[in-house]
Phi, psi and omega in degrees: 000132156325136161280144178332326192276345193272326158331306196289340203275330233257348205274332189274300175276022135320305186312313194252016179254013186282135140199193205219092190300111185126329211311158193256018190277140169232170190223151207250130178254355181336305224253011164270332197253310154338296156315307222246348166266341168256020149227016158257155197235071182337127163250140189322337187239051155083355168277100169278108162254196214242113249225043202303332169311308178319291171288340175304299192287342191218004192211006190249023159261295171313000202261316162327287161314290194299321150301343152315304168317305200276349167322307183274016165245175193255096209304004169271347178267024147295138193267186201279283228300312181293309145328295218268330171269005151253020077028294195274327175278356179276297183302309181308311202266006182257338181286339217243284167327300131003264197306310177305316163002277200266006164299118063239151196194123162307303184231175186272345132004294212291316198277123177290140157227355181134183145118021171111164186292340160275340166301325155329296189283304183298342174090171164103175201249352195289330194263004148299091183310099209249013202193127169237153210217081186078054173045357169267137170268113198245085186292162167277004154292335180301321189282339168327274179252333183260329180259285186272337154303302208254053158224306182287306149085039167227132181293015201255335135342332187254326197260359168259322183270137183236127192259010187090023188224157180276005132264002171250163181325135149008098167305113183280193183203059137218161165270168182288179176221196183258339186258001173243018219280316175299311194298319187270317148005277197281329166281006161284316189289352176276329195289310180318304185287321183275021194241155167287355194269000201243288189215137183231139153212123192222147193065003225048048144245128178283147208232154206199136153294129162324333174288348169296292186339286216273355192257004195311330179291334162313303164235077117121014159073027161181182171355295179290283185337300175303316183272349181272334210257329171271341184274344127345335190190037189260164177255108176000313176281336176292305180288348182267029130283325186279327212309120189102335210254156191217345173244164152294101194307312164229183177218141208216139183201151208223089182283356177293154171340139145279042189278178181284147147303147188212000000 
C-alpha cells in the first residue's frame, strides 16, 4: 500500500493538472502587482530585496485579501500559461504574507508553522498547510513539487518562485499574467544565471546555487545538464568564461532575508 502522504500528493496533482485549453478566463494580479511595485525595491547589484517593514505596516491587510481571492478560484477553467502564473503568484504572495506574519525574521528558516517531524529538522514554513485551494489544504511545497514542478515540467519554475531569501532568483516587483509569462520566464532565468548568486566563475571554476544541486533532475540530471541550461542565458562574458568547463566545483546558498538594507 502506498502511504498516506503520497495518496493524498497524487490526488492533489490529479486535481490541478485538469485545464481548459483555449480558455479566455483570466485572474485578476492588479493588487499583487500594485504590492509588489511598491515595497520591492531593484538594487544596483542586481538583487531585488523587500521592503518588509514598510509592507507589514501598510500592505499586509491587502496583501492578506488578495491571497484570499486567489484561494477561491477555480484553477481548472484556466488555460496552462494562467495556471502556472497563477501557482507562482499564489506561492510568492503566501510566502511574503508568511514572512510579515512573523516580522521582524533573520531567515525564512527561522519560522515553524508545524508540518511534521522533517519540517522540525530542515526548519522553514514549507511543509505546512497554509492555503486551500478547490477544497485541498496545500503547503508550499505541495504548490512547488506536487503541482507545478511535475505538471508544468519546466525548470524555469525555479527562477519564478521566490523564497524569501537573498539566494534565490528574484522577487519580481510585478505579478506574473498568463499573457506576459514566456517573456517573464525568460528575463528571470536570465537575470538569475548572469547574477553570482545564480553561477560564478573564478580560477576556473564553477561555483552553482544550490537549486542546480538539490533540483539537478530539473535540469537535465547532472552537471553537464545544468551547465548546458546555463549557457542557454549566460551573457557573452559569462559564457566565454564557462568555455571548456564541464563540472561544478561547488554549490552555495545565502537563506538570509531579502529584506532592504537598513
Amino acid at each position: 500500500l502506498a502511504p498516506a502522504g503520497a495518496a493524498r500528493a497524487e490526488t492533489i496533482e490529479a486535481s490541478f493538472s485538469r485545464f481548459e485549453k483555449g480558455s479566455a478566463a483570466v485572474v485578476d494580479h492588479s493588487a499583487w502587482t500594485r504590492l509588489l511595485g511598491t515595497y520591492v525595491k531593484p538594487g544596483p547589484d542586481g538583487l531585488n530585496r523587500v521592503d518588509y517593514a514598510g509592507f507589514k505596516a501598510n500592505g499586509h491587510g491587502e496583501l492578506k485579501a488578495y491571497v484570499a481571492r486567489l484561494a477561491a478560484v477555480s484553477v481548472a477553467t484556466l488555460d496552462r500559461p494562467e495556471q502556472f502564473a497563477f501557482w507562482a503568484n499564489l506561492y510568492n504572495a503566501k510566502t511574503v504574507e508568511i514572512i510579515l506574519d512573523k516580522y521582524p525574521v533573520k531567515s525564512i528558516k527561522d519560522i515553524s508553522l508545524g508540518g511534521g517531524i522533517l519540517a522540525s529538522i530542515t526548519g522553514g514554513p514549507w511543509k505546512a498547510k497554509v492555503v486551500k485551494v478547490m477544497g485541498h489544504d496545500l503547503s508550499l511545497d505541495d504548490i512547488e513539487h506536487v503541482i507545478l514542478r511535475p505538471i508544468f515540467k519546466d525548470p524555469r519554475v525555479h527562477y519564478a518562485v521566490n523564497c524569501a531569501s537573498v539566494g534565490c532568483p528574484n522577487l519580481m516587483t510585478a505579478a506574473f499574467t498568463g499573457a506576459t509569462l514566456e517573456k517573464d520566464l525568460e528575463a528571470g532565468a536570465r537575470a538569475y544565471v548572469n547574477h553570482p548568486r545564480g553561477i560564478r566563475v573564478d580560477g576556473g571554476r564553477v561555483y552553482a546555487s544550490s537549486i542546480y544541486d538539490w533540483f539537478k533532475a530539473d535540469f537535465g540530471g547532472n552537471a553537464e545538464g545544468v551547465l548546458a541550461h546555463v549557457r542557454a542565458y549566460a551573457e557573452p562574458a559569462l559564457k566565454q568564461k564557462l568555455e571548456g568547463l564541464n563540472r561544478i566545483y561547488d554549490y552555495g546558498y545565502d537563506w538570509s532575508l531579502n529584506d532592504v538594507t537598513r
